[in-house]
C-alpha positions as CSV (number, residue, x, y, z in Angstrom):
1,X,-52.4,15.2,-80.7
2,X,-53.9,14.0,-83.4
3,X,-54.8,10.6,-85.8
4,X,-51.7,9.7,-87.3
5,X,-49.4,10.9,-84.5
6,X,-46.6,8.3,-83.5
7,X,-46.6,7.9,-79.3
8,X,-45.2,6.6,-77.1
9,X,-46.1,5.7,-72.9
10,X,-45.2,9.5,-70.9
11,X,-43.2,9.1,-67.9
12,X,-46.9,9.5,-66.0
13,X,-48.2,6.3,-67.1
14,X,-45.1,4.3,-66.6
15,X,-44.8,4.9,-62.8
16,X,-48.8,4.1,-62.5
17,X,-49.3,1.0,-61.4
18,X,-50.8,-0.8,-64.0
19,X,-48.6,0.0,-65.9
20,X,-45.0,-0.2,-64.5
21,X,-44.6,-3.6,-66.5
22,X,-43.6,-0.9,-69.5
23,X,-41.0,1.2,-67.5
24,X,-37.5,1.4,-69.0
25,X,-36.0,1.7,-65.1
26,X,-37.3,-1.3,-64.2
27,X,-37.7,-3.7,-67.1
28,X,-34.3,-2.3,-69.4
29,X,-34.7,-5.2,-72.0
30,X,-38.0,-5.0,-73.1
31,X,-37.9,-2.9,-76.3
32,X,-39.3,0.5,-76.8
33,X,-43.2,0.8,-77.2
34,X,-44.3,3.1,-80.1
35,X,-47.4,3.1,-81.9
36,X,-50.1,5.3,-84.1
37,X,-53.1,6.8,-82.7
38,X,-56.1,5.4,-85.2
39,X,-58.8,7.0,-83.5
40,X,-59.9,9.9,-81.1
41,X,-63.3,10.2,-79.5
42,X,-64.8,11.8,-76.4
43,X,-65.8,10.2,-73.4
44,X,-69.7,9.6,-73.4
45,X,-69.8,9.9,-69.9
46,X,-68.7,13.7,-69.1
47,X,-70.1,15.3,-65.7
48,X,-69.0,18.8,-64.4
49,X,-66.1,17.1,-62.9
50,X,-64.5,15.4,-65.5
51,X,-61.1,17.2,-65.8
52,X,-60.1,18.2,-69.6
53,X,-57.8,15.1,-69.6
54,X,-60.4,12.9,-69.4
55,X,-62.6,14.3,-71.9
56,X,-60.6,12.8,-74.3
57,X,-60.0,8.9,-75.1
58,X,-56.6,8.2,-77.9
59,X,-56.5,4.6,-79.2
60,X,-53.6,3.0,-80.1
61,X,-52.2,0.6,-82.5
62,X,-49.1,-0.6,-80.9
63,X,-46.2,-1.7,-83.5
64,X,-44.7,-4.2,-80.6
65,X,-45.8,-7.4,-80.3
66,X,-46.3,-7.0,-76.4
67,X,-47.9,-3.8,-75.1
68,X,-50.6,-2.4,-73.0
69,X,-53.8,-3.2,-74.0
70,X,-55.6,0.2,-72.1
71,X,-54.5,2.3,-69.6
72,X,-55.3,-0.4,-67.2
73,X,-52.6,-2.6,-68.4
74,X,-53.2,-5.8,-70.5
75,X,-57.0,-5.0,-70.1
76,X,-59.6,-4.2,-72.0
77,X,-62.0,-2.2,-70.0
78,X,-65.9,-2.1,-71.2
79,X,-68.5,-0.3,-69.9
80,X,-71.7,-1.7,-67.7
81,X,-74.1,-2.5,-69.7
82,X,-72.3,-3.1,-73.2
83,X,-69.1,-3.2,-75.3
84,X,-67.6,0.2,-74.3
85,X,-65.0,1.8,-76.4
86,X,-62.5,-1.2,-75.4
87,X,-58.5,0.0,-74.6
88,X,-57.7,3.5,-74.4
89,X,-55.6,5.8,-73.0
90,X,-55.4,9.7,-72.1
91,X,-53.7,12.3,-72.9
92,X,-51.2,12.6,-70.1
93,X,-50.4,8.4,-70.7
94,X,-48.9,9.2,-74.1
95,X,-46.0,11.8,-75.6
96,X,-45.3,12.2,-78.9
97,X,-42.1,9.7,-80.4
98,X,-39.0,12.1,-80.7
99,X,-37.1,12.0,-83.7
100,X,-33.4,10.6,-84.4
């Protein structure tokens, strides 16, 4: 994946928790979230068990006027201490928009 990419919320992150308020099975009439990645960055807080999906943080500019904010849901996680890098999500939340 890469900037420019449209996306879209993987079946992964619409069964978590936070955010099931986006899945198709339970919510049929709210339209279909797509939207660009702007920006990648790493994570600045990598140990020896960070898996390689989390290495990575994608940030999204959704087209729809109501989407997920983060990964969390309608948040906008920062970090202790600071702004952190505001809403993001990883890799295994998105899937690339499929044609037609």
């Amino acid at each position: 994946m890469k900037v420019g990419d449209l996306v879209t919320l993987s079946a992964y992150a619409k069964n978590s928790s936070d955010l099931s308020a986006w899945n198709d099975r339970l919510y049929p009439e709210k339209p279909k979230l797509v939207g660009l990645v702007v920006r990648i960055e790493e994570n600045p807080r990598i140990h020896s068990w960070t898996s390689k999906n989390e290495r990575t943080y994608y940030f999204i500019n959704w087209i729809n006027k109501h989407c997920p904010g983060s990964r969390y849901g309608k948040s906008w996680p920062h970090w202790p201490g600071g702004p952190g890098p505001g809403g993001y999500f990883l890799r295994n939340d998105l899937k690339f928009v499929r044609k037609g």
